[in-house]
N, C-alpha and C positions, 0 to 999 in steps of 0.2 A: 102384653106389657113386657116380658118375657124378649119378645122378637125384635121390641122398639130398640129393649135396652142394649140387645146383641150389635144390633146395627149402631145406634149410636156408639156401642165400642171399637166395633171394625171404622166407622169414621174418624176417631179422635185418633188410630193408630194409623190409620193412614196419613192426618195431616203432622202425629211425629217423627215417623220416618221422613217424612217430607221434607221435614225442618230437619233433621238431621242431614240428609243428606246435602241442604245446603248448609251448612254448617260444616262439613267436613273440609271440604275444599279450605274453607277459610283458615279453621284449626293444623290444619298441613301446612300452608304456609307458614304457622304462628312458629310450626315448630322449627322451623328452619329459619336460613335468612334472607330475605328477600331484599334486591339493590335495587333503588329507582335511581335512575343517571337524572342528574337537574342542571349541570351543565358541562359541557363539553368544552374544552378550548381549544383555540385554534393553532394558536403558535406552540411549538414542545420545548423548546428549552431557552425562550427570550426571558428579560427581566421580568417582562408581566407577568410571569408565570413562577416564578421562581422564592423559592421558603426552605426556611432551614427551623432548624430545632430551637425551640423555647431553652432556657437555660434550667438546667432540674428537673427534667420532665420527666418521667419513668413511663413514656408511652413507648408504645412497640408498631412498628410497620409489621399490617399482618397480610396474611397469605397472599395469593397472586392474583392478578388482572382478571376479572371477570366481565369486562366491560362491554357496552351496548347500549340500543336506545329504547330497548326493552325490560319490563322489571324480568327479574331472578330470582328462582331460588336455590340455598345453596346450603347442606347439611353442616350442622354445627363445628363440626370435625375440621371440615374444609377450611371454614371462613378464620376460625378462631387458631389458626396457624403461625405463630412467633416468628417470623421471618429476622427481622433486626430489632435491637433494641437501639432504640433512637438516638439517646446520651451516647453511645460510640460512635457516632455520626457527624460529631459537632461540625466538619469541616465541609460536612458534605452538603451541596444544594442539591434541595430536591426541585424540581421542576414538576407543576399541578398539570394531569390530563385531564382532571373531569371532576367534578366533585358530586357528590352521591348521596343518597339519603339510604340507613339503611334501617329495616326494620328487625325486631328479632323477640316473639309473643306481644308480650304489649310496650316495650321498650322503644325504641328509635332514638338514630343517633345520625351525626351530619361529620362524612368521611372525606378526604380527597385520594383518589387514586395516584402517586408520585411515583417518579423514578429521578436518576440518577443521571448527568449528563451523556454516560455512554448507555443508558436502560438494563446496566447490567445487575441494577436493584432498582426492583421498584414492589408495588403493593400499595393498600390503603393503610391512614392513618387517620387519627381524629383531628379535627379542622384545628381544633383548641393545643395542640400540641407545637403545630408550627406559628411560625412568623413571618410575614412576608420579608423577601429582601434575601441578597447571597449572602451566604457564611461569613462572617467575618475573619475567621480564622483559613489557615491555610492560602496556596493558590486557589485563586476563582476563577473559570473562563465566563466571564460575561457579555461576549457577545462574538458570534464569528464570520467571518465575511468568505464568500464563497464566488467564483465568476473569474472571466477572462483577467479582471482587471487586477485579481487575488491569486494567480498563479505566475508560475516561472521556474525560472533554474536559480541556485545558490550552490556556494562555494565559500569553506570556509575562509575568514579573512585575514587569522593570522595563527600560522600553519605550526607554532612552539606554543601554541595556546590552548589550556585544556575547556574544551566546547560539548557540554553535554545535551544529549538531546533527552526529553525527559516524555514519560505519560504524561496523562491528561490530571493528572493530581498534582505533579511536580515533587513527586515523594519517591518515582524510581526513574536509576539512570539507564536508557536502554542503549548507551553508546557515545564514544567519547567521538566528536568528529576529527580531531586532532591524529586519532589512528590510521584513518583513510584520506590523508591529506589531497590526493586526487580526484576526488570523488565529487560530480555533480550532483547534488539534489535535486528534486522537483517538491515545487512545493504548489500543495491542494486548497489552502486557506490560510488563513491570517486570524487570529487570535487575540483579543484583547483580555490580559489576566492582570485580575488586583491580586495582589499582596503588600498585608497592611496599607489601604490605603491608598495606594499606586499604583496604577493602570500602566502595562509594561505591552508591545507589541509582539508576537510571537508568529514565527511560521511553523505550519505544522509539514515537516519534509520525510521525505522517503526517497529510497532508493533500495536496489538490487546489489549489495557487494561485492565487489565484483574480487573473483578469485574464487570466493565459495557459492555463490548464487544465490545468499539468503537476502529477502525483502527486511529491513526492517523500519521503520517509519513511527514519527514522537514531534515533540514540540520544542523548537529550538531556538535561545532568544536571536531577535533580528538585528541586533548589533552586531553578533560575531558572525554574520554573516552576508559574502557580499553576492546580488545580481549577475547572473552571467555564469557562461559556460567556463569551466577548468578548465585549463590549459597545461596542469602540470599533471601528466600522465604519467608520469614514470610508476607510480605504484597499481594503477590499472590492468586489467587482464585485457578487457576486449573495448578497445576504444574505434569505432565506427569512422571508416575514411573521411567521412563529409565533417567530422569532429573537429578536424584539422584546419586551420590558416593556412597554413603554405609550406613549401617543399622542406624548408628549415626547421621549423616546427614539427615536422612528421620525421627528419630526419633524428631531433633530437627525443624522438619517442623511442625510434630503435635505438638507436646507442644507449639508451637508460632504460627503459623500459627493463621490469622484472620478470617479463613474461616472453621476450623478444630478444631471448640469445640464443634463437635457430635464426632467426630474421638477420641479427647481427654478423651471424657467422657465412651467409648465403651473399648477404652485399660486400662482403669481403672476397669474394671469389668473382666479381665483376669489379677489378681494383680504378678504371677508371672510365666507370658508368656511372655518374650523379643517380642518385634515388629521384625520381619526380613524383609528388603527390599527385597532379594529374592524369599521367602514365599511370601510375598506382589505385587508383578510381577504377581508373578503365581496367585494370588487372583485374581487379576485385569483384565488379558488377558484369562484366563482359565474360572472365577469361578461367574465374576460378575451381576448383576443387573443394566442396564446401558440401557439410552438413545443412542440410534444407531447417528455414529458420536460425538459422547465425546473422545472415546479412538480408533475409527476407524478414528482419525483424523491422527495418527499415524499409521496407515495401522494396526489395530489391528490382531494379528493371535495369537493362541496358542502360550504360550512358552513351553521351555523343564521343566520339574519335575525333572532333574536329579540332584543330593545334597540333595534330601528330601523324605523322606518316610512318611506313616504313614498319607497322607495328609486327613482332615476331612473336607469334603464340609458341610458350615451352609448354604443351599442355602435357606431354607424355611427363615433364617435371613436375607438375602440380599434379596428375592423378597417381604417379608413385607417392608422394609426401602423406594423397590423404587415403591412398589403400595401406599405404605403414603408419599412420595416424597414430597410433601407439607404443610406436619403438622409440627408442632415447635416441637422443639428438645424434650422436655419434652414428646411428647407424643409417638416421635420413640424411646426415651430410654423404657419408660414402654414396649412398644408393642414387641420390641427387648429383651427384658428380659423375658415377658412370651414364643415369642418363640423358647432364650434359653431353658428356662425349657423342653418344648414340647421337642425339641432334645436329651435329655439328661442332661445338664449340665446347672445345678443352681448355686446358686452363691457357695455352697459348694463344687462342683464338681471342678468349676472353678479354686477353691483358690487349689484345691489341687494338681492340673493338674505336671506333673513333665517332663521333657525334652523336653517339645513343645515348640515352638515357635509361634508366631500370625503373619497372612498375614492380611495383612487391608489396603484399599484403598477407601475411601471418597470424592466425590465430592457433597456434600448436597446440592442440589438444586440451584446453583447459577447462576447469570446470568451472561452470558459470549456468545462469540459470537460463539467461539469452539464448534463444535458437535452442538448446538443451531440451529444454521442455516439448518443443515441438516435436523433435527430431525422434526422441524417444520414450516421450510420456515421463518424465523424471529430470532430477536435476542433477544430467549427468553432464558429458562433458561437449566442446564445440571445437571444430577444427574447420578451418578457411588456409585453403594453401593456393596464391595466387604468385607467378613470377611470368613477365612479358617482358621484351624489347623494345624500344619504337626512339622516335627521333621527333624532336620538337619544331614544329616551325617557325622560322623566324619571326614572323608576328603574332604570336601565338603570346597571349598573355595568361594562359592559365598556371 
């Protein structure tokens, strides 16, 4: 009786270990929190997607993304992490990734995973907290258009007029376009924002400053600004040959230009050789003295010669300018004048010069991010020193 009862004991402790060890697995979960994903959405930041804050809510968006299409689990500590409290959010849409079930012991609750138009907050929050629909408050970007038909160049339209480009809140200015009156933009998208009510157009534009090389790029309304490439360079550093309309245009770039009083000082010393923009192409892409990446920013290759005969490479003029790249003007005009001389042509030769024309293209030294970058891993500086001769042909319409 004795042996029965042993065995029966070793039995009943066998089937509660048994049980316990399914049990465990399950209790480990409880302790933690476990996410089942119930739906994923497709679109990240369209209106269907998009919720803002209940009015008075005291919820909190907690911890970060754990997302998948697998359950989780995920220690108390983790989950239960106060990231934002919601009520300082009012202006903000949040856009829904996924929404979730989460369990946690014998609780469960129905979350959505959200973030922020640029995801620079996001986290779960409980479904009950939001509303569907954009913020009412503040700017709203509610919808944005991306594609050939959404991009181009701009320039501001009216150059005494203060034009600020803004983030994606409309709460900071990151730049007045009115500063850079020269300055084309590119713009990457198009931007429909409510405020109060009103649906307003926006381009979002960027460019490279040119003078200091910094990028900076925001939302700028499309009223104050018009289609098409600038033409008023005078405040420009590094304005790219092909930039130019015609000889007059490029002529009044050097005369004004802020960055173009070595270039000014060098057409002065050819007193009656016209500047030609197409001669000056062909300087540039053919003939120059140039940091690698200044003018290969534009895929540099040979142009054609044809319209001009007669062409006279100064190259021993443009590899002195860009082996002194860095001396002050005063001392690349001397050094450029002796080796004019050395070439031929002193300043008598110069003034007597008859049916030529002057190719010239000047980037002195400046810093800019253009070609920079390449050149030396940094945003340091660019120099392009191009000076040719040549003669135009009579039917030559370039």
């Amino acid at each position: 009786m004795k042996k029965l009862i042993q065995i029966f004991g070793m039995l009943m402790a066998a089937v509660l270990i048994g049980l316990i060890t399914q049990i465990s697995p399950v209790q480990a979960a409880h302790n933690g929190y476990r996410i089942k994903v119930l739906k994923t959405y497709q679109t990240d930041d369209g209106a269907a997607n998009a919720y803002h804050a209940k009015p008075n809510t005291k919820a909190y968006v907690y911890s970060k993304y754990f997302g998948g299409s697998e359950d989780k689990v995920f220690n108390l500590k983790n989950f239960q992490k106060k990231l934002y409290k919601l009520s300082k959010y009012r202006s903000t849409t949040w856009f829904v990734q996924q929404k979730v079930r989460v369990y946690h012991k014998l609780k469960q609750g129905t979350y959505y995973w959200v973030r922020n138009l640029t995801a620079g907050k996001q986290g779960y929050v409980k479904t009950s907290a939001l509303q569907k629909g954009f913020s009412p408050y503040g700017y709203q970007i509610i919808s944005k258009k991306y594609g050939v038909k959404n991009r181009g160049d701009f320039y501001i339209k009216n150059k005494s007029q203060n034009v600020y480009m803004w983030d994606w809140t409309h709460t900071k200015k990151r730049l007045n376009l009115k500063d850079y009156p020269g300055m084309t933009w590119g713009c990457s998208h198009v931007a429909t924002v409510r405020h109060h009510g009103v649906d307003t157009q926006y381009y979002y534009l960027g460019g490279y400053l040119r003078g200091n090389g910094k990028y900076v790029s925001g939302y700028v309304y499309s009223g104050n600004v018009t289609e098409g490439t600038n033409h008023d360079y005078a405040g420009q550093s590094i304005v790219y040959p092909n930039e130019f309309s015609n000889s007059s245009n490029y002529l009044h770039y050097i005369q004004t230009g802020h960055y173009q009083k070595l270039a000014r000082q060098i057409v002065k010393l050819f007193p009656n050789t016209p500047v030609d923009l197409g001669l000056s192409k062909i300087a540039a892409y053919n003939y120059a003295a140039d940091d690698e990446g200044v003018l290969w920013y534009e895929d540099k290759e040979p142009v054609s010669t044809k319209g001009y005969s007669d062409i006279i490479s100064l190259k021993s003029v443009n590899n002195y300018l860009y082996k002194h790249k860095t001396a002050s003007n005063a001392t690349k005009l001397a050094g450029l004048k002796k080796e004019l001389v050395k070439a031929g042509y002193p300043a008598s030769k110069r003034a007597s010069l008859s049916g030529y024309k002057l190719g010239i293209y000047i980037v002195n030294n400046i810093p800019d991010k253009y070609g920079a970058v390449i050149q030396d891993g940094g945003y340091g500086h660019a120099s392009v020193f191009a000076l040719i001769l040549g003669k135009k042909d009579a039917s030559s319409t370039n």
